[in-house]
PDB file of N, CA, C and O in Angstrom:
ATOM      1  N   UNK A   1      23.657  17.539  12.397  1.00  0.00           N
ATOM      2  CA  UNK A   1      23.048  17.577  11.089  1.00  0.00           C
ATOM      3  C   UNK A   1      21.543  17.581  11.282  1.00  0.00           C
ATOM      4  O   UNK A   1      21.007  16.984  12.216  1.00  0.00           O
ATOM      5  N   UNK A   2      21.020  18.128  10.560  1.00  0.00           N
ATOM      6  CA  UNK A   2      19.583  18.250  10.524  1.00  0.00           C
ATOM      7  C   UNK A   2      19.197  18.158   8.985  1.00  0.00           C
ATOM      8  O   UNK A   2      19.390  18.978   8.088  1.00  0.00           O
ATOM      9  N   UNK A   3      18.527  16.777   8.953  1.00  0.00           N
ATOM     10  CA  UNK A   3      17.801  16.335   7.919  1.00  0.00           C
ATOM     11  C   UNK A   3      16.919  17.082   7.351  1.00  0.00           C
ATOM     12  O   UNK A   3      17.102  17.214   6.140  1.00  0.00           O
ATOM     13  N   UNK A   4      15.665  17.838   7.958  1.00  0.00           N
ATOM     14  CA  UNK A   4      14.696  17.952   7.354  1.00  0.00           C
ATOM     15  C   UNK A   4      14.796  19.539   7.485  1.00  0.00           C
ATOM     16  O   UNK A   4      13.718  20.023   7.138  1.00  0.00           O
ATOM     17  N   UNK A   5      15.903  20.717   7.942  1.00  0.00           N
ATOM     18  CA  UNK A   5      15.078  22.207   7.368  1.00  0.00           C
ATOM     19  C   UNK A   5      17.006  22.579   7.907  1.00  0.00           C
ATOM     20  O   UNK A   5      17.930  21.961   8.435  1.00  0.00           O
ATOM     21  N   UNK A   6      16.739  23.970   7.345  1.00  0.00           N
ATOM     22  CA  UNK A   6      18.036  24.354   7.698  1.00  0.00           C
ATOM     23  C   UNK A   6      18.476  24.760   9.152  1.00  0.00           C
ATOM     24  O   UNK A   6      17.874  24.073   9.978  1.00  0.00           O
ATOM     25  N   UNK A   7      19.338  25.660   9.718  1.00  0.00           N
ATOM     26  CA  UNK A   7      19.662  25.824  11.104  1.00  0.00           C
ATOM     27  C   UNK A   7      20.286  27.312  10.827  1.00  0.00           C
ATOM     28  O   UNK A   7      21.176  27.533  10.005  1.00  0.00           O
ATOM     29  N   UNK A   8      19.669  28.277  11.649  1.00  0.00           N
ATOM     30  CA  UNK A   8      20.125  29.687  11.712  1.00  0.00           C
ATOM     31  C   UNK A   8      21.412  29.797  12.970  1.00  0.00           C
ATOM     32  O   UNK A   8      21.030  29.485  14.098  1.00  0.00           O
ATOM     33  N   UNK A   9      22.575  30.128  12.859  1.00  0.00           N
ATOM     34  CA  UNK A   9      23.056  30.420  13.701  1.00  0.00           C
ATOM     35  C   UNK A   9      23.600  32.091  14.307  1.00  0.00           C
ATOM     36  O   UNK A   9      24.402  32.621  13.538  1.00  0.00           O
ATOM     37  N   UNK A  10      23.368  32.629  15.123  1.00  0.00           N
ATOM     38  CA  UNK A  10      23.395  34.265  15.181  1.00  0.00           C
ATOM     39  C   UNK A  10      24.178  34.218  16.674  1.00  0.00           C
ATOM     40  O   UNK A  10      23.681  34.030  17.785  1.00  0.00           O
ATOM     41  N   UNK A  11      25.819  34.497  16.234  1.00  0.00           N
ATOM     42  CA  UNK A  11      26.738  35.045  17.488  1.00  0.00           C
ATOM     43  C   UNK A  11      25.915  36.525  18.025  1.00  0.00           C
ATOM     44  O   UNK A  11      26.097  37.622  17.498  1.00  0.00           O
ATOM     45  N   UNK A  12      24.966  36.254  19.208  1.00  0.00           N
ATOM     46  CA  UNK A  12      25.259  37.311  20.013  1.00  0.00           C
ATOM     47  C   UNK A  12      26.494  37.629  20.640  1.00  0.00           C
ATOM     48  O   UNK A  12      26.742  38.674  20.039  1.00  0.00           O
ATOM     49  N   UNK A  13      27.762  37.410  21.686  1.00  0.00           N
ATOM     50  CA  UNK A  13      28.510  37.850  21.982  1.00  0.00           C
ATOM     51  C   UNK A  13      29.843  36.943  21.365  1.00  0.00           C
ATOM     52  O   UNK A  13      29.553  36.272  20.375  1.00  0.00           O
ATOM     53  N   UNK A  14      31.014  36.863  21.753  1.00  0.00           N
ATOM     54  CA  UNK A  14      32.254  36.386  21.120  1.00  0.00           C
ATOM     55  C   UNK A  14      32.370  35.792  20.374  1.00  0.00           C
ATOM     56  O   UNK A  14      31.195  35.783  20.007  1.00  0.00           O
ATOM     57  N   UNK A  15      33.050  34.922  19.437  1.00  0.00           N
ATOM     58  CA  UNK A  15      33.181  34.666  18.755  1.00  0.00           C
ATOM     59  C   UNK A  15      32.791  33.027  18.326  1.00  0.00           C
ATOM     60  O   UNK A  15      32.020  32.531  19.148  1.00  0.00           O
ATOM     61  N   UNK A  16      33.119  32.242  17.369  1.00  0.00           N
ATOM     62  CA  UNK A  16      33.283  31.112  16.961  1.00  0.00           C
ATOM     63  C   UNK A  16      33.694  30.748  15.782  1.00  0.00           C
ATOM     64  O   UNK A  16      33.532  31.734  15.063  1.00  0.00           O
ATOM     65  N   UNK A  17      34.269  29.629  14.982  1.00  0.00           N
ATOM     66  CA  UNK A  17      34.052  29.315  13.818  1.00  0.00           C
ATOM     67  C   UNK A  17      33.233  27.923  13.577  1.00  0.00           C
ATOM     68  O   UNK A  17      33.244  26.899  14.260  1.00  0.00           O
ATOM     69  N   UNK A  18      32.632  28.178  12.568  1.00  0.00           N
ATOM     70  CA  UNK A  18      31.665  27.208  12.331  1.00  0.00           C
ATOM     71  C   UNK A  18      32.398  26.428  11.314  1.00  0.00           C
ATOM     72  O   UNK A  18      33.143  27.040  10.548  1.00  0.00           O
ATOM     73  N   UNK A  19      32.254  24.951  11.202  1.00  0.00           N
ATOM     74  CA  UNK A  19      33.128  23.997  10.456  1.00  0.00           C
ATOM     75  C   UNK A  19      31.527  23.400  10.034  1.00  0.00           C
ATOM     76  O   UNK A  19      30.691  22.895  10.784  1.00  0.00           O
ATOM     77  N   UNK A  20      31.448  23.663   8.540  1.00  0.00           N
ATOM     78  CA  UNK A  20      30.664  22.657   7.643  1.00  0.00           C
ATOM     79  C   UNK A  20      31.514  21.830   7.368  1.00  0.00           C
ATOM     80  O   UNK A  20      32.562  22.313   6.938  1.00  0.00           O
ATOM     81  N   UNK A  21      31.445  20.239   7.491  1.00  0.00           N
ATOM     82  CA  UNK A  21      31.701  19.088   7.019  1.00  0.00           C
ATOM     83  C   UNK A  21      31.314  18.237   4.903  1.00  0.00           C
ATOM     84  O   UNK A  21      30.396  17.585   4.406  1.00  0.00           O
ATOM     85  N   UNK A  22      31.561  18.343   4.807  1.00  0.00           N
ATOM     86  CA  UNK A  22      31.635  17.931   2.989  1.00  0.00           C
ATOM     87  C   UNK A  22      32.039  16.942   2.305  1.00  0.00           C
ATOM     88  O   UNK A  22      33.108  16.875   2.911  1.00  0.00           O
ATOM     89  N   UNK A  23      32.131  15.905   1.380  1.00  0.00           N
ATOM     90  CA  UNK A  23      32.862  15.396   0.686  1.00  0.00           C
ATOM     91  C   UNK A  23      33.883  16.013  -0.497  1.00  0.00           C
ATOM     92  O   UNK A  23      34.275  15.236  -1.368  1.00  0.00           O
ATOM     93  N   UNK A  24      34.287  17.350  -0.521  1.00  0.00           N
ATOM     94  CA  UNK A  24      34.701  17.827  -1.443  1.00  0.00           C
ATOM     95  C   UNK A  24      35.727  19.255  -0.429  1.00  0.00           C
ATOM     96  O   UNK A  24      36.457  20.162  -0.828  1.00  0.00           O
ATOM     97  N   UNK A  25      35.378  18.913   0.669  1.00  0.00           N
ATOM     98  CA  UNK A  25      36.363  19.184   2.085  1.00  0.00           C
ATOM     99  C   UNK A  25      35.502  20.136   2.511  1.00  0.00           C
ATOM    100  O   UNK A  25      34.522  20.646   1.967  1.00  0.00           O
ATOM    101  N   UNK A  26      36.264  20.382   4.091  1.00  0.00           N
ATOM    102  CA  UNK A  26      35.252  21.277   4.998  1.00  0.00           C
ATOM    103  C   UNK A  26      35.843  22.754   4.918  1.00  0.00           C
ATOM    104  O   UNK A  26      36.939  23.305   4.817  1.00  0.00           O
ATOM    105  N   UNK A  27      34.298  23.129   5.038  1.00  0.00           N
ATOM    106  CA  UNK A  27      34.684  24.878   4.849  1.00  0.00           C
ATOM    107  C   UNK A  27      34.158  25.916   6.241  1.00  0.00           C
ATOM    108  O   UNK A  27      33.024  25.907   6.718  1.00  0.00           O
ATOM    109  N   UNK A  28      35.213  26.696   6.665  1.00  0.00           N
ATOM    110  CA  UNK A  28      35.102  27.251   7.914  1.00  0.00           C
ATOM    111  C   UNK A  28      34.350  28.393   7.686  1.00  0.00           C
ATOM    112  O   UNK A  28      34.416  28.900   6.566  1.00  0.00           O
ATOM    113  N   UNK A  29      33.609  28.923   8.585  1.00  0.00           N
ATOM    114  CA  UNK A  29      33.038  30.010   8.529  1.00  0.00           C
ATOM    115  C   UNK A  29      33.081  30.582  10.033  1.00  0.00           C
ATOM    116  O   UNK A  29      32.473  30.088  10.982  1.00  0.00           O
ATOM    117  N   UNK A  30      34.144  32.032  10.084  1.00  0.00           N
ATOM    118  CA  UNK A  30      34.086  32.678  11.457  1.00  0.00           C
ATOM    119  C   UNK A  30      32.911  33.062  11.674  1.00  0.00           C
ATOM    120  O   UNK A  30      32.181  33.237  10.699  1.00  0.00           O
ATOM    121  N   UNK A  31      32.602  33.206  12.496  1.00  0.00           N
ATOM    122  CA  UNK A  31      31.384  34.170  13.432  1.00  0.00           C
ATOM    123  C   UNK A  31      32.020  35.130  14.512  1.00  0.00           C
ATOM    124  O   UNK A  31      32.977  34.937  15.260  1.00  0.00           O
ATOM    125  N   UNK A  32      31.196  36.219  14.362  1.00  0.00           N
ATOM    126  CA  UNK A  32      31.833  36.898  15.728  1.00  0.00           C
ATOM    127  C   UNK A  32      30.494  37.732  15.828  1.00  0.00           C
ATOM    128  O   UNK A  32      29.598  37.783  14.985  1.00  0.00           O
ATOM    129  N   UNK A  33      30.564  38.404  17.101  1.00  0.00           N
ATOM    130  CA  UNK A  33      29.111  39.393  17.161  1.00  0.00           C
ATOM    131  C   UNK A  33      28.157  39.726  16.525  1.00  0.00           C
ATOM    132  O   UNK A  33      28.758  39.811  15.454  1.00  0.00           O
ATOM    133  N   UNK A  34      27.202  39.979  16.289  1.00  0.00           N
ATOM    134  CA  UNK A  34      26.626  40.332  15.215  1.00  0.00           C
ATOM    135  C   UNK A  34      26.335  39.406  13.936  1.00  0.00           C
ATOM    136  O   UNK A  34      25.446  39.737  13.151  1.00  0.00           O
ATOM    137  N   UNK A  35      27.112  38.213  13.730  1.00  0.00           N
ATOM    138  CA  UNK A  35      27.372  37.542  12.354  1.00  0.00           C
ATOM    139  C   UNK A  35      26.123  36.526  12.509  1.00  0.00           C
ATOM    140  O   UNK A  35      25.410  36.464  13.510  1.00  0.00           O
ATOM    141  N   UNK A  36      25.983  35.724  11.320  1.00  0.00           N
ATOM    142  CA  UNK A  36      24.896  34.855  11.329  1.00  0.00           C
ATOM    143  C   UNK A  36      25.378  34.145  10.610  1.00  0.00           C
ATOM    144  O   UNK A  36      26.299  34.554   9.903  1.00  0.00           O
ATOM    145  N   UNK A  37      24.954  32.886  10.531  1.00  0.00           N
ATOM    146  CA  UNK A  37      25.225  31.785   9.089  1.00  0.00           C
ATOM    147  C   UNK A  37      24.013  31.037   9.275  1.00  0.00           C
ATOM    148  O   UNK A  37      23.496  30.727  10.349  1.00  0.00           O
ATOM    149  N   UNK A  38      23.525  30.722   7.843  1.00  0.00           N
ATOM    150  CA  UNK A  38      22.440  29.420   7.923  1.00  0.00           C
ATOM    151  C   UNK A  38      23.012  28.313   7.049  1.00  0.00           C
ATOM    152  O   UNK A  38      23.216  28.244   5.837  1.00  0.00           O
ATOM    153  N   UNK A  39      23.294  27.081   8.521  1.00  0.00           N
ATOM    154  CA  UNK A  39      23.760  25.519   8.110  1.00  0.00           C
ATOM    155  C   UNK A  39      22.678  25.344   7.242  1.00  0.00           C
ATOM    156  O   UNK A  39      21.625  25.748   7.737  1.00  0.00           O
ATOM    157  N   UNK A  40      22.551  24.757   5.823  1.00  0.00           N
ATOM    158  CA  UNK A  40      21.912  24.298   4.834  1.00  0.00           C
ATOM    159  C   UNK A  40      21.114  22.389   5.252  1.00  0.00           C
ATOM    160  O   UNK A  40      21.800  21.399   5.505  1.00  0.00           O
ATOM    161  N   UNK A  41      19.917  22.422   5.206  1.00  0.00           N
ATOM    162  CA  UNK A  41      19.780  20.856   5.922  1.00  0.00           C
ATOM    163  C   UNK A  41      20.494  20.177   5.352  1.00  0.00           C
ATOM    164  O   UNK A  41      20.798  20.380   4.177  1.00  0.00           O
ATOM    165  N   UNK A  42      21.061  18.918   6.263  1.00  0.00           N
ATOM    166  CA  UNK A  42      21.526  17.771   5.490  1.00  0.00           C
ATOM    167  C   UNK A  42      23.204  18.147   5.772  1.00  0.00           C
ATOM    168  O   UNK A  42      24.104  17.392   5.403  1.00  0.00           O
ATOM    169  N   UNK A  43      23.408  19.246   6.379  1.00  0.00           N
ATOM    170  CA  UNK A  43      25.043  19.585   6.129  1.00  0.00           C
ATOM    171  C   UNK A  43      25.740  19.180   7.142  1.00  0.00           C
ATOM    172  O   UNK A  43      25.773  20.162   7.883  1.00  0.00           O
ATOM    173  N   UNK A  44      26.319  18.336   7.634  1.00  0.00           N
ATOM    174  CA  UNK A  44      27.355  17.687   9.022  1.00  0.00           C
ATOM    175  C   UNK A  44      27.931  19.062   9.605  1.00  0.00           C
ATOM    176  O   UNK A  44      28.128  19.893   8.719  1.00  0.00           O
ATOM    177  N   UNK A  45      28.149  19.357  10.512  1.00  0.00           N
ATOM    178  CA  UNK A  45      28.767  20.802  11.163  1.00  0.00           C
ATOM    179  C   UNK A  45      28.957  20.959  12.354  1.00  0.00           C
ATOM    180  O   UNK A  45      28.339  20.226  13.127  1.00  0.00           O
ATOM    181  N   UNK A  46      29.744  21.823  12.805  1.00  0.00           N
ATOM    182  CA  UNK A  46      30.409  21.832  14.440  1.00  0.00           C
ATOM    183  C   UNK A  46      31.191  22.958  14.623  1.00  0.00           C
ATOM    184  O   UNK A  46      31.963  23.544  13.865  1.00  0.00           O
ATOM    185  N   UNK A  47      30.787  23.192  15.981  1.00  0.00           N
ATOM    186  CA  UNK A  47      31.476  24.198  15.968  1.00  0.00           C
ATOM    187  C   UNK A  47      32.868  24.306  16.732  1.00  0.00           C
ATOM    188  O   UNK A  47      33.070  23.598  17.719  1.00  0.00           O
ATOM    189  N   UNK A  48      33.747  25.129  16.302  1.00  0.00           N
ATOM    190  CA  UNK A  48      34.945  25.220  16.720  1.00  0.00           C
ATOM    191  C   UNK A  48      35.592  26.612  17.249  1.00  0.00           C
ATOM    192  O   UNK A  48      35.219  27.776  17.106  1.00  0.00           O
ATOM    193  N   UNK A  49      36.511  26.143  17.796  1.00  0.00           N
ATOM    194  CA  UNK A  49      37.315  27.635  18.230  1.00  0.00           C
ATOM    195  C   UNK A  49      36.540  29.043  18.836  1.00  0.00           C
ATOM    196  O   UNK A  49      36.893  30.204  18.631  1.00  0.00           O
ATOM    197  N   UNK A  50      35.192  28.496  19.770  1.00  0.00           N
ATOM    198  CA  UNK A  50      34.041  29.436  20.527  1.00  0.00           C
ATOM    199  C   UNK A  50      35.415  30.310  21.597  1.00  0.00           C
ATOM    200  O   UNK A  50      36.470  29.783  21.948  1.00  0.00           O
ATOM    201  N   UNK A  51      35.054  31.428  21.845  1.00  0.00           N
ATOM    202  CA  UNK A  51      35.535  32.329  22.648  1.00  0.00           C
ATOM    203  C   UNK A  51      34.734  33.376  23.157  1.00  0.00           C
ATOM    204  O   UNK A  51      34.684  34.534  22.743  1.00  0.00           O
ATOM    205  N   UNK A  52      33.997  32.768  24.266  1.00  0.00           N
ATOM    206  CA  UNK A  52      33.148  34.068  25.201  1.00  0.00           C
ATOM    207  C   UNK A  52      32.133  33.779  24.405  1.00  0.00           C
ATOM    208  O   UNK A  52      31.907  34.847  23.837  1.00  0.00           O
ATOM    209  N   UNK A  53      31.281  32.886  23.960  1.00  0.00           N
ATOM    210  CA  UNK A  53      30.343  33.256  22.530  1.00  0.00           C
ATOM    211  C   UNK A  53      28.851  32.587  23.483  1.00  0.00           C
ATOM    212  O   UNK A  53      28.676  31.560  24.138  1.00  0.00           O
ATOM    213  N   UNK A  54      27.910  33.869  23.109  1.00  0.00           N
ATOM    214  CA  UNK A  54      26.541  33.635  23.566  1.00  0.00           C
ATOM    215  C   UNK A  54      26.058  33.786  22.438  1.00  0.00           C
ATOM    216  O   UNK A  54      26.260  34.776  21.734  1.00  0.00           O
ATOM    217  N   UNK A  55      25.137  32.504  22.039  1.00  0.00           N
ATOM    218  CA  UNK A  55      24.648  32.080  20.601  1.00  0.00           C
ATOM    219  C   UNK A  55      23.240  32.110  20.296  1.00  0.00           C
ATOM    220  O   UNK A  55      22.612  31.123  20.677  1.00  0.00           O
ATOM    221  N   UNK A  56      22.681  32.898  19.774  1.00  0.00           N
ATOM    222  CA  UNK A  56      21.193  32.031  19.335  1.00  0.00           C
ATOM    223  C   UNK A  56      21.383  31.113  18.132  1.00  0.00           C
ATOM    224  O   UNK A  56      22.312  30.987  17.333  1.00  0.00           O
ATOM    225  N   UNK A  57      19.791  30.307  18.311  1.00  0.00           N
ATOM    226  CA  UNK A  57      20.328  29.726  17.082  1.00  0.00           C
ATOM    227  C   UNK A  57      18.569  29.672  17.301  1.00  0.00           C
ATOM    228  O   UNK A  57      17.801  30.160  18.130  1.00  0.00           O
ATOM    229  N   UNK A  58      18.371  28.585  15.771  1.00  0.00           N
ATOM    230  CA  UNK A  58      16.891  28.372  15.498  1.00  0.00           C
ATOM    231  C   UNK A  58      16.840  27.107  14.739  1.00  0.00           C
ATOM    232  O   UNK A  58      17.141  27.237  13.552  1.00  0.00           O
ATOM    233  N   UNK A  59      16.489  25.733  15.187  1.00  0.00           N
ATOM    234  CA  UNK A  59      16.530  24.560  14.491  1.00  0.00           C
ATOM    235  C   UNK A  59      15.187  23.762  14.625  1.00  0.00           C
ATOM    236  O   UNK A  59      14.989  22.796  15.361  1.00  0.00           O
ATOM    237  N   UNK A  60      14.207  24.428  13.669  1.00  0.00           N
ATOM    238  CA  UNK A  60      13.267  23.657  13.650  1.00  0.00           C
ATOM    239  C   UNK A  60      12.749  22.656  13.477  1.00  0.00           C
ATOM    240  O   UNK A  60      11.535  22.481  13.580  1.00  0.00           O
ATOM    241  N   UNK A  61      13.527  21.857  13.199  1.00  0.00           N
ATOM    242  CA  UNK A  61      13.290  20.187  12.858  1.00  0.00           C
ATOM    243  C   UNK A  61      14.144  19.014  13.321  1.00  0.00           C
ATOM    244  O   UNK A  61      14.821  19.446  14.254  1.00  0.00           O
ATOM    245  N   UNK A  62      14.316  18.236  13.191  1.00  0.00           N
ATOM    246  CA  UNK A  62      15.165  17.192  13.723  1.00  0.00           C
ATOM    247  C   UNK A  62      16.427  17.331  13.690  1.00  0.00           C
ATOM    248  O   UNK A  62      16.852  18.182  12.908  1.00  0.00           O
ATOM    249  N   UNK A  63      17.250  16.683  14.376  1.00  0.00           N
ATOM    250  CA  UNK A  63      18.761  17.086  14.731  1.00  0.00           C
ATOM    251  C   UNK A  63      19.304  15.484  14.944  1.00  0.00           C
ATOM    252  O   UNK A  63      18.635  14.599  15.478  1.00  0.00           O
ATOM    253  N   UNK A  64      20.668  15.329  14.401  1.00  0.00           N
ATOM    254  CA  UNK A  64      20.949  13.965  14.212  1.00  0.00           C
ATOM    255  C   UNK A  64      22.741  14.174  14.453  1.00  0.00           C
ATOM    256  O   UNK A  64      23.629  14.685  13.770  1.00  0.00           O
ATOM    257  N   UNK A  65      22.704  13.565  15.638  1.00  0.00           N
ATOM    258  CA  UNK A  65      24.573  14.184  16.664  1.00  0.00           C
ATOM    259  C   UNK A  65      25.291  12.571  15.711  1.00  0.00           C
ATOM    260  O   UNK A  65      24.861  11.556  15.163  1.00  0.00           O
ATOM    261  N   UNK A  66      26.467  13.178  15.983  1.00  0.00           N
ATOM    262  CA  UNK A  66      27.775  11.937  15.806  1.00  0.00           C
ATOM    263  C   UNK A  66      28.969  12.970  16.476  1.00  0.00           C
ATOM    264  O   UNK A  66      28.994  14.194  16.600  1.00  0.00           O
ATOM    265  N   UNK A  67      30.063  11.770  16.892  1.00  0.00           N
ATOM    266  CA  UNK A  67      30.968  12.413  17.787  1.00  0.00           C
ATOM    267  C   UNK A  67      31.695  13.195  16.293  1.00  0.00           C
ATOM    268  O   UNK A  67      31.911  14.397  16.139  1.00  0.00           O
ATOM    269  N   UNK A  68      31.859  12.509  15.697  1.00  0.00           N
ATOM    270  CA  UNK A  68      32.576  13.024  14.664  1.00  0.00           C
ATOM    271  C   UNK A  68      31.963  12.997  13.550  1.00  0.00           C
ATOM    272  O   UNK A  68      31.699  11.840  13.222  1.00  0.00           O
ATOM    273  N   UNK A  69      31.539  13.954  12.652  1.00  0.00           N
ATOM    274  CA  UNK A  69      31.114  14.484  11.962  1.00  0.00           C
ATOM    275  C   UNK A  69      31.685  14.201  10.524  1.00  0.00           C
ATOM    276  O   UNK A  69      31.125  14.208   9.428  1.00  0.00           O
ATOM    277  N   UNK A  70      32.572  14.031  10.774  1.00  0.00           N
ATOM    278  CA  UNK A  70      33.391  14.343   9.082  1.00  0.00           C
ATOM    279  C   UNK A  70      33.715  12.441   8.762  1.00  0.00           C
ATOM    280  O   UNK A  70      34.139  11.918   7.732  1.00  0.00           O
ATOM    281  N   UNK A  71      33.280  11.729  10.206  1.00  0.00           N
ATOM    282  CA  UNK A  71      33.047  10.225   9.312  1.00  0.00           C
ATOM    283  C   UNK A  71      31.603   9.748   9.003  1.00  0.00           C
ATOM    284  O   UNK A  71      31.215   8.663   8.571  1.00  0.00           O
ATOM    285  N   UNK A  72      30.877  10.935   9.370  1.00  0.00           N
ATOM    286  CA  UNK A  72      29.509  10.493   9.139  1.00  0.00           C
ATOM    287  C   UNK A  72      28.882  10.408   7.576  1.00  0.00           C
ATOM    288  O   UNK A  72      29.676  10.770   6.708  1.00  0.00           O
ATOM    289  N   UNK A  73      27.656  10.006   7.150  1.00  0.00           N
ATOM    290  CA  UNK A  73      27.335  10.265   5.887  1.00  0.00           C
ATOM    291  C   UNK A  73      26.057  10.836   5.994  1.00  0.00           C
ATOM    292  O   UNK A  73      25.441  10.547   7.020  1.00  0.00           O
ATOM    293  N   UNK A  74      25.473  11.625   5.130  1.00  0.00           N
ATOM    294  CA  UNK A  74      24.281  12.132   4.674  1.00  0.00           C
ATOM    295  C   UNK A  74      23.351  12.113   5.510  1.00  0.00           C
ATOM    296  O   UNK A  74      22.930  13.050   6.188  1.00  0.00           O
ATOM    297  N   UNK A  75      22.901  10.701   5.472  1.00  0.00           N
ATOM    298  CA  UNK A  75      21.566   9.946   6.318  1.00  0.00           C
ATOM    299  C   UNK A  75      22.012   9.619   7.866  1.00  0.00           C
ATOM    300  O   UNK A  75      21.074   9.419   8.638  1.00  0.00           O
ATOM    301  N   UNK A  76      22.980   9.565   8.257  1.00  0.00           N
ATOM    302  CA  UNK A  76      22.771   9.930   9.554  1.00  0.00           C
ATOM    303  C   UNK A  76      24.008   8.691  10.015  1.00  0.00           C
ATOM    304  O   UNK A  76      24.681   8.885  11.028  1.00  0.00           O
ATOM    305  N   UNK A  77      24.162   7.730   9.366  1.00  0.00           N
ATOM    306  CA  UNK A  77      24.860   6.409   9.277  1.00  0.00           C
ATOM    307  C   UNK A  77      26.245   6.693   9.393  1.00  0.00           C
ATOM    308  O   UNK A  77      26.570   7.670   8.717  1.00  0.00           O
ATOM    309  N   UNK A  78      27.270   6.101  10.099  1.00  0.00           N
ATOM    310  CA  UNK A  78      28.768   6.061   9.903  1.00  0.00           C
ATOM    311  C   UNK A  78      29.225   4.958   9.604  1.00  0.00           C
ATOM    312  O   UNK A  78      30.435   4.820   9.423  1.00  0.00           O
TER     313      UNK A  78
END
């Protein structure tokens, strides 16, 4: 999660799905070549189900890990 700006993610090669975390449930988003998604700040997320996948990404601001994501809250706290 990243508090303070959003996070670009851009599959250069294979695939992934990206799991946003929510209180109102989590919503998957594939990636594959070419694809992009921008995590919204503040949004818990992880990625799942990578295959062969060379990633850029761009996260300009702070970054805040938990093993698990979907017991975390907002501010960073579980």
């Amino acid at each position: 999660m990243h508090p303070d700006t959003d996070e670009l993610l851009f599959a250069l090669e294979g695939s992934v799905t990206i799991e946003l975390v929510g209180d109102g449930g989590n919503e998957r988003v594939p990636l594959t070549a070419g694809c992009l998604v921008v995590v919204p700040r503040g949004r818990w997320h992880r990625h799942v189900d990578a295959a062969d996948l060379v990633e850029l990404y761009h996260t300009p601001g702070q970054s805040v890990a938990c093993d698990d994501p979907s017991t975390a809250s907002e501010n960073g706290s579980r």
